[in-house]
KOLZAVEX-788547 format. One line per 5 residues: number of its first residue (from 1); their letters; for each residue x, y, z of C-alpha. Coordinates in pm, whole numbers, padded with zeros to 5 digits. Example, Ala and Ser with C-alpha at 12.3 -4.5 7.8 and 13.67 -1.06 7.14 Angstrom:
KOLZAVEX-788547
1) as) 01230:-00450:00780 | 01367:-00106:00714 $
end
This chain:
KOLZAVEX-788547
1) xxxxx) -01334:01518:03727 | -01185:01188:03713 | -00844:01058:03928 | -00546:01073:03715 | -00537:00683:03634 $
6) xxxxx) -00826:00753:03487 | -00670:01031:03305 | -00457:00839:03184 | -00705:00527:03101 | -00885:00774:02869 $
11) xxxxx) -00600:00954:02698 | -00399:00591:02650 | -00760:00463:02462 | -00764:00788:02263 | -00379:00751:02155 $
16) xxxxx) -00490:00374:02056 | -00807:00478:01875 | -00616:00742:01659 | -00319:00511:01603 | -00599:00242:01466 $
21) xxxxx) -00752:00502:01253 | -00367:00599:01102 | -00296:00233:01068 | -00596:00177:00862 | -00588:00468:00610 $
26) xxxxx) -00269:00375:00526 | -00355:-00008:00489 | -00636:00176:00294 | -00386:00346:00099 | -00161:00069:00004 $
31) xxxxx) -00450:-00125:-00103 | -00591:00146:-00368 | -00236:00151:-00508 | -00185:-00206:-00525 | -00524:-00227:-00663 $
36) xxxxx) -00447:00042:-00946 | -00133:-00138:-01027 | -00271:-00456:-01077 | -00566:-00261:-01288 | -00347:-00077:-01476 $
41) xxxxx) -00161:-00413:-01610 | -00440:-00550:-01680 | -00557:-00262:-01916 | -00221:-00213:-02105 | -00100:-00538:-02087 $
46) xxxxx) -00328:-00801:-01999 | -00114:-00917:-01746 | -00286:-01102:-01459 | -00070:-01304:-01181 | -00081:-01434:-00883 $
51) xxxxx) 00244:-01378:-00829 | 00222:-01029:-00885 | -00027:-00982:-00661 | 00177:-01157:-00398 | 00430:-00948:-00435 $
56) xxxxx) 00320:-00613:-00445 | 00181:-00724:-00133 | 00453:-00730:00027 | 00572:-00363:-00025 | 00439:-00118:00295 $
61) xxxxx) 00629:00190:00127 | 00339:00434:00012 | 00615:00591:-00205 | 00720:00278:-00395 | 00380:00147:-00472 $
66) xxxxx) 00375:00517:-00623 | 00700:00487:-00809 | 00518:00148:-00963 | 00197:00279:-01066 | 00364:00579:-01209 $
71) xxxxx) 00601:00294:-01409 | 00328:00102:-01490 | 00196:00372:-01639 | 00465:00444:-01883 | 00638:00144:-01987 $
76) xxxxx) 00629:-00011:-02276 | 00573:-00327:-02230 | 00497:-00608:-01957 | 00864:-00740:-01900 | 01000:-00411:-01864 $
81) xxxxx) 00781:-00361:-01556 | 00853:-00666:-01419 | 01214:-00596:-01450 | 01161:-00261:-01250 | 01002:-00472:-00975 $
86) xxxx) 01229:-00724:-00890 | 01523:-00467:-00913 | 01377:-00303:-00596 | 01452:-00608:-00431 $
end
């Protein structure tokens, strides 16, 4: 048995490690979706831009990069999504 500091060494590396791990599946997450967006123009649209890319960047919420690849999914046309994204600003 160890003393309790280093108890507490070993549970505050375990609380870091599993924080790490949480952090990076959903940095993992956002990535796929951003990645699908982008894809998904692409397909239906042909649209390719840095400036899209930037910006979808910039969104953390796993639930709006969902609410954009479900809209870029079902619009009908390039502007229109691009009008959905900068009225979530």
């Amino acid at each position: 048995m160890g003393t309790v500091a280093e108890e507490l060494i070993q549970q505050g590396m375990q609380q870091g490690i599993q924080q790490g791990m949480q952090q990076g599946m959903q940095q993992g997450q956002e990535q796929g979706l951003r990645q699908a967006i982008l894809d998904l123009l692409a397909i239906r649209f042909d649209l390719v831009s840095p400036q899209l890319s930037s910006r979808l960047q910039q969104i953390k919420s796993l639930d709006t990069l969902r609410q954009l690849l479900r809209e870029a999914a079902v619009v009908d046309k390039a502007t229109s999504f691009q009008q959905f994204l900068a009225n979530l600003e």
